[in-house]
ZAPA-674216 format. One record per atom (N, C-alpha, C, O): atom name; residue in one letter; z, y, x. Coordinates in Angstrom, 1 decimal. Layout:
# ZAPA-674216
CA  A  Z  Y  X
...
# end
This chain:
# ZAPA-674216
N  X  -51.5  186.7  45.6
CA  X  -51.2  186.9  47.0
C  X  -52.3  186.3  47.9
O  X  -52.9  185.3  47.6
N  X  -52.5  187.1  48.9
CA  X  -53.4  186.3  49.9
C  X  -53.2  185.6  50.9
O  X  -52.4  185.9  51.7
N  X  -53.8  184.9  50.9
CA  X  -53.3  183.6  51.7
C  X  -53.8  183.8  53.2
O  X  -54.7  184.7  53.2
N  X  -53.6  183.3  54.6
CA  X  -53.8  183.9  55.6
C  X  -53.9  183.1  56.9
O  X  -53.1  183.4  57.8
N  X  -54.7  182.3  57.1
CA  X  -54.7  181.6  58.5
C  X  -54.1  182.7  59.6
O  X  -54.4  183.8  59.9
N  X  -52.8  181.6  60.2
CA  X  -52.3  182.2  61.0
C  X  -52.5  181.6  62.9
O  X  -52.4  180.5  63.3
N  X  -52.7  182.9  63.9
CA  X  -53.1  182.1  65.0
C  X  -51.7  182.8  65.9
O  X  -51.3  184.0  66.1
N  X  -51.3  181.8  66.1
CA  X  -50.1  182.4  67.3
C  X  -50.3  183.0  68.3
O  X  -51.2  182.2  68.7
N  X  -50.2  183.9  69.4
CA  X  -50.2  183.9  70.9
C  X  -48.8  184.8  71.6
O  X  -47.7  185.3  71.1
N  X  -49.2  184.7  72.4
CA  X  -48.4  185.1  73.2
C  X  -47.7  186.2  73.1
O  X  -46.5  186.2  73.2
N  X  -48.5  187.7  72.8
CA  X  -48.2  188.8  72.1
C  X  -47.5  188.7  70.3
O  X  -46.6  189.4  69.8
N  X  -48.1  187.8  69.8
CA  X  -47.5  188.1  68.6
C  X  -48.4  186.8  67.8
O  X  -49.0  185.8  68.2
N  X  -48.2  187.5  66.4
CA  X  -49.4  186.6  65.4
C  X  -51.0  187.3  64.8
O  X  -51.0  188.3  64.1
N  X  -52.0  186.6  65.0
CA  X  -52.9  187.0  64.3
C  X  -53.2  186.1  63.0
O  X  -53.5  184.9  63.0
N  X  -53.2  187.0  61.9
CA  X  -53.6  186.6  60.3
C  X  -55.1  187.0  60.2
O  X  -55.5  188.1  60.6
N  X  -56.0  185.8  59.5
CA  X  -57.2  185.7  59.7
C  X  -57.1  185.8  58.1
O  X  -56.1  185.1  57.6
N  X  -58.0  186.5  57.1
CA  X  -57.6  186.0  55.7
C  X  -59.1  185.4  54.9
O  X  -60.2  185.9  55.0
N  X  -58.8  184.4  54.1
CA  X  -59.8  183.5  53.4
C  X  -60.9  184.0  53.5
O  X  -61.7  183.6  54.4
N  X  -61.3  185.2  52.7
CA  X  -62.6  186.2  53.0
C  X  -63.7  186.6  54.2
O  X  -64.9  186.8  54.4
N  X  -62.1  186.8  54.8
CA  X  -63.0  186.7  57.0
C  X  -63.3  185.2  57.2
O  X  -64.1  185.2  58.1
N  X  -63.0  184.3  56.9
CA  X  -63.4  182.9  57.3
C  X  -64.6  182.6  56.3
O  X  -65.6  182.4  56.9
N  X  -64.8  182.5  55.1
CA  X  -65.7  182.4  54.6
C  X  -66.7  183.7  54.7
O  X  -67.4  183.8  53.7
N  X  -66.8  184.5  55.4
CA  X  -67.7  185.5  55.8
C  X  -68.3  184.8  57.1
O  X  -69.5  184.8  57.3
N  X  -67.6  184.4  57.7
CA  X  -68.0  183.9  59.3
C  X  -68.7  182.6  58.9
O  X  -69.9  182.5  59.3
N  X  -68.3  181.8  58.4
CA  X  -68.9  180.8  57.9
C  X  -70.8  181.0  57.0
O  X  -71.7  180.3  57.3
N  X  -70.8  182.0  56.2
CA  X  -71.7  182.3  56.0
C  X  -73.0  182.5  56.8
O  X  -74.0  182.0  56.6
N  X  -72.7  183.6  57.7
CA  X  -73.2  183.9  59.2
C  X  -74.1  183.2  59.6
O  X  -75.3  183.3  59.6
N  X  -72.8  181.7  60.1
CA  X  -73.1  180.7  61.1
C  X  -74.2  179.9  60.3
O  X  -75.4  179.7  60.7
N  X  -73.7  179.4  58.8
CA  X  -74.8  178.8  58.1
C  X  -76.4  179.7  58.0
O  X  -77.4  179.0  57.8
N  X  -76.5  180.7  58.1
CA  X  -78.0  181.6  58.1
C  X  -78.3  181.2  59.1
O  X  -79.4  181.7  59.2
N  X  -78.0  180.5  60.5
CA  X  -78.6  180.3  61.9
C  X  -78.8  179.0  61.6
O  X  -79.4  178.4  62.5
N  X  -78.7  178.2  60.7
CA  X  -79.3  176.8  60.4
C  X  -80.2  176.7  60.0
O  X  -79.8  176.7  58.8
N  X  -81.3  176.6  60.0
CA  X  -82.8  176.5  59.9
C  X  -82.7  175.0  58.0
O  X  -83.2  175.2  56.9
N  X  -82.1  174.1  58.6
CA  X  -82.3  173.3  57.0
C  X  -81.5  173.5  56.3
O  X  -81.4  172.9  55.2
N  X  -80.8  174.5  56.6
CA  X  -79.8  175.3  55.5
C  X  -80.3  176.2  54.6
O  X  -80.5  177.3  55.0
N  X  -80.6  175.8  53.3
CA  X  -81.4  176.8  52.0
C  X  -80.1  177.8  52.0
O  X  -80.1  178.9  52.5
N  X  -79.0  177.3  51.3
CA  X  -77.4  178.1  51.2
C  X  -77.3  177.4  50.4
O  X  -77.9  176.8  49.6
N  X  -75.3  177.6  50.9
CA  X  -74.8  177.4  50.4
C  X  -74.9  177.2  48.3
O  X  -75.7  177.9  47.7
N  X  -73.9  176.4  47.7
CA  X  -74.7  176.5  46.6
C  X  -73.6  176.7  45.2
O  X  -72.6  176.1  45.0
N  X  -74.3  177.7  44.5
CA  X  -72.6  178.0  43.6
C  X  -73.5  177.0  42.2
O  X  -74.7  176.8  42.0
N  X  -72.4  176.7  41.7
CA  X  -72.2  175.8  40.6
C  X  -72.8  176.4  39.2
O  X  -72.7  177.6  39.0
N  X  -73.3  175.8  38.2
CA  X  -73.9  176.8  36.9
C  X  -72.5  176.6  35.9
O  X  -72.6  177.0  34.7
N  X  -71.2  175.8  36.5
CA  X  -70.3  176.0  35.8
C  X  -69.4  177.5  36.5
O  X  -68.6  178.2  35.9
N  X  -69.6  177.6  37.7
CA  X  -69.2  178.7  38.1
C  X  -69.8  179.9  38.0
O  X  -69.4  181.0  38.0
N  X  -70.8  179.6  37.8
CA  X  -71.6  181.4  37.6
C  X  -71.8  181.7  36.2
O  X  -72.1  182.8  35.8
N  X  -71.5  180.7  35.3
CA  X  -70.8  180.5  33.9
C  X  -69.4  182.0  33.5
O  X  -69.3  182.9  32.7
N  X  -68.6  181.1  34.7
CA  X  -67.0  181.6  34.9
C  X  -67.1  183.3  35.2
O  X  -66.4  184.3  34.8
N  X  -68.0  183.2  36.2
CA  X  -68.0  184.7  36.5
C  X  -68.9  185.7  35.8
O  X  -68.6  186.9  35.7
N  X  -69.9  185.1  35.2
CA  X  -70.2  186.2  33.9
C  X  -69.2  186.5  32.6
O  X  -69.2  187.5  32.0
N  X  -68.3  185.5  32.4
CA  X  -67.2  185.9  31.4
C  X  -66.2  186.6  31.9
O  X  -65.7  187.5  31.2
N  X  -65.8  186.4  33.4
CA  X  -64.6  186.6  34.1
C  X  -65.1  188.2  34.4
O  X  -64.2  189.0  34.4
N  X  -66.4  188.6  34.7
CA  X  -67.2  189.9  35.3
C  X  -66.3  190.9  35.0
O  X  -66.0  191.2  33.9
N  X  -66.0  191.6  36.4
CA  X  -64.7  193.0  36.0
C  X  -63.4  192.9  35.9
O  X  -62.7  193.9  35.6
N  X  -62.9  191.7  35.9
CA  X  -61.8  191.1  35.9
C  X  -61.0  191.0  37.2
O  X  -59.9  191.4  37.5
N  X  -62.2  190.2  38.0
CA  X  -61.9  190.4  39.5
C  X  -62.6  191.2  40.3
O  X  -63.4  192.0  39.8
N  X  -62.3  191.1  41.4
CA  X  -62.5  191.8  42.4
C  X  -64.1  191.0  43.3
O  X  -64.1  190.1  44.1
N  X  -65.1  191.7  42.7
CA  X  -66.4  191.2  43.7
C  X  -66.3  190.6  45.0
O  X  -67.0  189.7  45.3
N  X  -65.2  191.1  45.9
CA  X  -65.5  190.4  47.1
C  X  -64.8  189.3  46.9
O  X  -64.4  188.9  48.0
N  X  -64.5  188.5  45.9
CA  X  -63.6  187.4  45.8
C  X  -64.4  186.2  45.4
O  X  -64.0  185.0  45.5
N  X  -66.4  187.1  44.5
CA  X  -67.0  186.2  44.4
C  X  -68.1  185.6  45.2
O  X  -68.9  184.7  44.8
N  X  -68.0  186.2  46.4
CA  X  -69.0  186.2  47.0
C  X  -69.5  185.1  47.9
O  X  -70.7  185.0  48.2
N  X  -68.4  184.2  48.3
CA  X  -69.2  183.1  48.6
C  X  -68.1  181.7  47.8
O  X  -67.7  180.9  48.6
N  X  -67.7  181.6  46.7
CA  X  -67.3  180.8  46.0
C  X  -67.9  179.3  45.7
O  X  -67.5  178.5  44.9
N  X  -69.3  179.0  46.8
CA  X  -69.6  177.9  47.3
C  X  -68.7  176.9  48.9
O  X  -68.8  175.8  49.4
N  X  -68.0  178.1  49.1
CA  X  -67.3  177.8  50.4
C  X  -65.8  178.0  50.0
O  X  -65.3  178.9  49.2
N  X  -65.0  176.9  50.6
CA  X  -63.8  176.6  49.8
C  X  -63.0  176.2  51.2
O  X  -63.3  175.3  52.0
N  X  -61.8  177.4  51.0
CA  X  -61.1  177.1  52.6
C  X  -60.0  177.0  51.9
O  X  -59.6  177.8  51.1
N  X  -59.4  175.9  52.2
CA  X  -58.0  175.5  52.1
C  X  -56.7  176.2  53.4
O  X  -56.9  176.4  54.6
N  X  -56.0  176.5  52.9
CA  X  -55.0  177.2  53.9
C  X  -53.8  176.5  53.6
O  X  -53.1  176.5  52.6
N  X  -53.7  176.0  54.8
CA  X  -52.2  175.3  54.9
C  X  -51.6  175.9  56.3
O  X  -52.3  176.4  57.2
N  X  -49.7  175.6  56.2
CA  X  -49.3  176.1  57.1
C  X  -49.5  175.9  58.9
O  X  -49.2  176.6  59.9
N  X  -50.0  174.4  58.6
CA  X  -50.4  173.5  60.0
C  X  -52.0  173.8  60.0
O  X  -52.6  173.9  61.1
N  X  -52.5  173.9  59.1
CA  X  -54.0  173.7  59.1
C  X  -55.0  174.6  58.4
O  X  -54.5  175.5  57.7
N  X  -56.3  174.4  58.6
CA  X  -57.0  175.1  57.8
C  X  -58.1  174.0  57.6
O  X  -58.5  173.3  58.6
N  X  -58.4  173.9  56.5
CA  X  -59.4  172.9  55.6
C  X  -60.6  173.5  55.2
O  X  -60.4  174.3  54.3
N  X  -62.0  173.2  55.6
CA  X  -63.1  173.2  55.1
C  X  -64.2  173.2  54.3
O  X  -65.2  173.3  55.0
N  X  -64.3  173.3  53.1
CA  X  -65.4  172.2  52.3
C  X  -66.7  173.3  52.0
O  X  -66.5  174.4  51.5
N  X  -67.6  172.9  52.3
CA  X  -69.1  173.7  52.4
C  X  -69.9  172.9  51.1
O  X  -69.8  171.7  50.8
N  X  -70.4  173.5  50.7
CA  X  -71.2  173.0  48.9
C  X  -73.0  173.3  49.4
O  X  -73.6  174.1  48.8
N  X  -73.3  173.0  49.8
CA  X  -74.8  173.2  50.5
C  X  -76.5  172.9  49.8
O  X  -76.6  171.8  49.3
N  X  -77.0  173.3  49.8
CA  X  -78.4  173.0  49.6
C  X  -79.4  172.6  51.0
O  X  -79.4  173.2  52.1
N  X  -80.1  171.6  50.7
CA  X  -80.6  171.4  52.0
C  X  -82.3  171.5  51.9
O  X  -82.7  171.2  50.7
N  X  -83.5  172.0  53.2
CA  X  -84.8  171.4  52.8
C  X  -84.7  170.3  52.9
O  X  -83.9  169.7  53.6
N  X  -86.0  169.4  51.9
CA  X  -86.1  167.7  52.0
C  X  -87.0  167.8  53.5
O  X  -87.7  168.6  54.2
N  X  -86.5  166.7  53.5
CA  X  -87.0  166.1  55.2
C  X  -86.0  165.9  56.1
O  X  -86.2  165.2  57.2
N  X  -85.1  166.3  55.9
CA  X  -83.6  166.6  57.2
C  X  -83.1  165.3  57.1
O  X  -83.1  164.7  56.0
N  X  -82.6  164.9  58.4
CA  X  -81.7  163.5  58.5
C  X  -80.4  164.3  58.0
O  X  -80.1  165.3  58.6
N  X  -79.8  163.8  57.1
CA  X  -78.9  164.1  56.3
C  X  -77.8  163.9  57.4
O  X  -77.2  164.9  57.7
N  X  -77.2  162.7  58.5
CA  X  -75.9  162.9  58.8
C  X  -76.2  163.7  60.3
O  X  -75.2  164.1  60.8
N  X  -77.4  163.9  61.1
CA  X  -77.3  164.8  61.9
C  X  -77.4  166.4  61.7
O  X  -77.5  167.3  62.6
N  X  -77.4  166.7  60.4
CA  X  -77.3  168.0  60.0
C  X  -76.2  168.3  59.7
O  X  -75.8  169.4  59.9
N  X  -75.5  167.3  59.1
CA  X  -73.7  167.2  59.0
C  X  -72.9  167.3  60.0
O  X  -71.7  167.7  60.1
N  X  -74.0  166.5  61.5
CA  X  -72.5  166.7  62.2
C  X  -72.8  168.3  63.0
O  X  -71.9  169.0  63.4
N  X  -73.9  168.6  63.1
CA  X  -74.9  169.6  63.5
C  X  -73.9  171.3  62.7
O  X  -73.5  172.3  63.2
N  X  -73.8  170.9  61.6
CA  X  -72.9  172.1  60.6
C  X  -71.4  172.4  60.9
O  X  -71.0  173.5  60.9
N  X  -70.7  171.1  61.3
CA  X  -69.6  170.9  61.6
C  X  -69.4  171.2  62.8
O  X  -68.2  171.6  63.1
N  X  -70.3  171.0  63.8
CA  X  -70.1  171.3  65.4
C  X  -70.3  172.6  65.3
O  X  -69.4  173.2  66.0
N  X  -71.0  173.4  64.9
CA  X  -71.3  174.8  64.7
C  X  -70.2  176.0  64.1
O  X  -70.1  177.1  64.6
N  X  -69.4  175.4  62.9
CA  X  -68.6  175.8  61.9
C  X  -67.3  175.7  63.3
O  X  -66.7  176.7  63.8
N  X  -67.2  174.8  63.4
CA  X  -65.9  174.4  64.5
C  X  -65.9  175.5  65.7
O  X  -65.1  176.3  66.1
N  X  -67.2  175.2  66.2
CA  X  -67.2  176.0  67.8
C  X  -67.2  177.3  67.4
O  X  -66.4  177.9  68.1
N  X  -67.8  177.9  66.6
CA  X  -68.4  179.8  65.9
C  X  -66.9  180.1  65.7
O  X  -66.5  180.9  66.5
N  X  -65.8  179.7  64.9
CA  X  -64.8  180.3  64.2
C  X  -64.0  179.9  65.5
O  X  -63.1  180.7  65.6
N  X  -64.1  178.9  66.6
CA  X  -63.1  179.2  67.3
C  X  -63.1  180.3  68.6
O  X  -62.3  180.8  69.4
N  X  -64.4  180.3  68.3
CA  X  -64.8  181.8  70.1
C  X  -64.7  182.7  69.1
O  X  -64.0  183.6  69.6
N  X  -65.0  183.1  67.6
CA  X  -65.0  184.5  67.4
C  X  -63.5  184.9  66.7
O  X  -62.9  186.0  66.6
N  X  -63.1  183.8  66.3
CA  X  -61.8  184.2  65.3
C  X  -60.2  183.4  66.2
O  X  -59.0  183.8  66.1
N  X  -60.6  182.8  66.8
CA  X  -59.6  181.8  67.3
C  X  -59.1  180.7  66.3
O  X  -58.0  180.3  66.4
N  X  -59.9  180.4  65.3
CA  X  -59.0  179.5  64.6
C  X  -59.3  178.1  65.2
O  X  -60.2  178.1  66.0
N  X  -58.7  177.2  64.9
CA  X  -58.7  175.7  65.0
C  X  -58.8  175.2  63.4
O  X  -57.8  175.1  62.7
N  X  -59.9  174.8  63.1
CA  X  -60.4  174.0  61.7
C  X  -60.2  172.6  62.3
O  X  -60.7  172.0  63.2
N  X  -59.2  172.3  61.2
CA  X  -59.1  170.7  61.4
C  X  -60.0  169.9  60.4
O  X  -60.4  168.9  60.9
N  X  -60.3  169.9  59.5
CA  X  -61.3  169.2  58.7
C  X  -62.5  170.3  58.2
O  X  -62.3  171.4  57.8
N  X  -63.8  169.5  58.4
CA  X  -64.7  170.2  57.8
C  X  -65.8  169.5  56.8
O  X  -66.7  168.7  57.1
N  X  -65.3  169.9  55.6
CA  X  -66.0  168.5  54.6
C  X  -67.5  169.2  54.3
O  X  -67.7  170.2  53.7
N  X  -68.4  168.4  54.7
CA  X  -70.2  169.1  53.9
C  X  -70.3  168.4  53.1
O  X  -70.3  167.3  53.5
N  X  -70.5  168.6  51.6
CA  X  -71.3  168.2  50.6
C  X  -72.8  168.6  49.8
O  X  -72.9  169.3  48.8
N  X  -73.8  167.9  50.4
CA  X  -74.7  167.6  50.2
C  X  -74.9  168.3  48.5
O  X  -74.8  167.3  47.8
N  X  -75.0  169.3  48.0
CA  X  -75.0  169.0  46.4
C  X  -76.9  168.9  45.9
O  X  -77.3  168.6  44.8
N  X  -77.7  169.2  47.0
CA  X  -79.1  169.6  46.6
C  X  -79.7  169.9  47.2
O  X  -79.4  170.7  48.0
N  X  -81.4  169.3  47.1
CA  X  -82.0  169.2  47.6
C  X  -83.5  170.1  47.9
O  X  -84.4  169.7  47.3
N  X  -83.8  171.2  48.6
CA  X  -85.1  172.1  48.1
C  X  -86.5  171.2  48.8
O  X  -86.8  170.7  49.9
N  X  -87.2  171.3  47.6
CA  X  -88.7  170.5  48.1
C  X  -89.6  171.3  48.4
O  X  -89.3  172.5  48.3
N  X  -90.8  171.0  48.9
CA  X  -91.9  172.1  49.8
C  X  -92.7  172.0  48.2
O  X  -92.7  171.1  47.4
N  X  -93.4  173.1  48.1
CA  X  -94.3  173.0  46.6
C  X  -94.9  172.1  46.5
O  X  -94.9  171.7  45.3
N  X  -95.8  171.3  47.7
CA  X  -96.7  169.9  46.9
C  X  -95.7  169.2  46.7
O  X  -96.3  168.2  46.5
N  X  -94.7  169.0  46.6
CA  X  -93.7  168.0  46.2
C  X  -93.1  168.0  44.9
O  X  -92.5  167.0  44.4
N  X  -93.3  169.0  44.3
CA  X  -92.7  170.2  43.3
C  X  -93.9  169.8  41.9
O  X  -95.1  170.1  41.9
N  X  -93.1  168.8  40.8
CA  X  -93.9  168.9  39.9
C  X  -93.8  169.9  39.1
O  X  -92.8  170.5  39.6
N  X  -94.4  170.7  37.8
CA  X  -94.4  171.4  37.2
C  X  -93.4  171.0  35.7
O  X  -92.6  171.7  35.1
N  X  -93.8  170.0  35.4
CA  X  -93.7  169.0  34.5
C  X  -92.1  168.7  34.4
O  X  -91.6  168.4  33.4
N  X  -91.4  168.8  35.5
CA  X  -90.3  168.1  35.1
C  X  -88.8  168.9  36.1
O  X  -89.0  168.9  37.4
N  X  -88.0  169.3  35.8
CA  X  -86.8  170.3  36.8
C  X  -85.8  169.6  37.3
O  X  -84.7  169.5  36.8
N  X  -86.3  169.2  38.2
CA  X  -84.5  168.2  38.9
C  X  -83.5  168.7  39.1
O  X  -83.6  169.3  40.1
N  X  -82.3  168.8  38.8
CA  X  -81.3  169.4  39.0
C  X  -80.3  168.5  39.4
O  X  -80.4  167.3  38.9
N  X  -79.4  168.7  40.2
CA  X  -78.5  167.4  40.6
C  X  -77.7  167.0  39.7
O  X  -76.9  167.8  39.2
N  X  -77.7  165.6  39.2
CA  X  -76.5  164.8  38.6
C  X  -77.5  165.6  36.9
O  X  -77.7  165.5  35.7
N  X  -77.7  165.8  37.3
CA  X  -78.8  166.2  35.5
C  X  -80.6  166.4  35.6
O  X  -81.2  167.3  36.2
N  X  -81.2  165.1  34.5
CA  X  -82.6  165.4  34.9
C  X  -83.1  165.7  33.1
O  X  -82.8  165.2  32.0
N  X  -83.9  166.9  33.7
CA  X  -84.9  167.5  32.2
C  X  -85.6  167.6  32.1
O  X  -86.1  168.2  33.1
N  X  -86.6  167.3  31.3
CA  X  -87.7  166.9  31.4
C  X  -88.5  168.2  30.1
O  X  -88.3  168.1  28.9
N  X  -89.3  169.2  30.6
CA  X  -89.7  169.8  29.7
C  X  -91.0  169.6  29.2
O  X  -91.9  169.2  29.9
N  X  -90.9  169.9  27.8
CA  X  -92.0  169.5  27.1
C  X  -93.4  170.9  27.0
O  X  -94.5  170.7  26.3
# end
């Protein structure tokens, strides 16, 4: 079943569904300059090579962005890659003020929580050893 942010007005109700919010969301993140993207998991792109044809493509498409739907609320959480150099909490509140203000002039929603998680970091090439692959929460070191 699909789940459906709902906006009341005066006329009636508008249902906004997961897909349209994480499409808008995607958008807004491409107008962020220290935004590499959003970032999918190598346990999830795992899932979806076994899972492949099973579901429905437009379901995988931004599976770094994770909207909670409740009946009072709608919930947030953004999985991000960032370039190195960025003050990490003014790009957070910078994402959040953007995410908030974008879905409420184009969609009418009211997002009550917007969680950014930081998962990774992109470096400029001289920063970039050859020697060694940083990966978050895992380091390898090839020989």
């Amino acid at each position: 079943m699909m789940e459906l942010a709902t906006i009341n007005t005066n006329n009636g109700n508008i249902n906004v569904s997961r897909m349209t919010i994480e499409t808008l969301i995607h958008f807004i993140l491409r107008d962020i300059k220290a935004v590499v993207g959003p970032r999918k998991t190598v346990l999830r792109d795992i899932t979806n090579q076994i899972t492949k044809g099973t579901q429905d493509n437009k379901e995988n498409t931004s599976q770094e962005i994770r909207i909670d739907i409740k009946p009072d609320s709608v919930i947030v959480n953004l999985f991000l890659v960032i370039n190195y150099g960025i003050r990490i909490p003014d790009l957070t509140w910078e994402i959040q003020a953007k995410v908030k203000e974008k879905l409420k002039e184009t969609a009418g929603l009211e997002i009550n929580i917007i969680n950014v998680h930081i998962q990774g970091i992109r470096y400029p090439h001289k920063y970039r050893n050859r020697d060694t692959l940083v990966i978050p929460e895992i380091f390898v070191k090839i020989f």
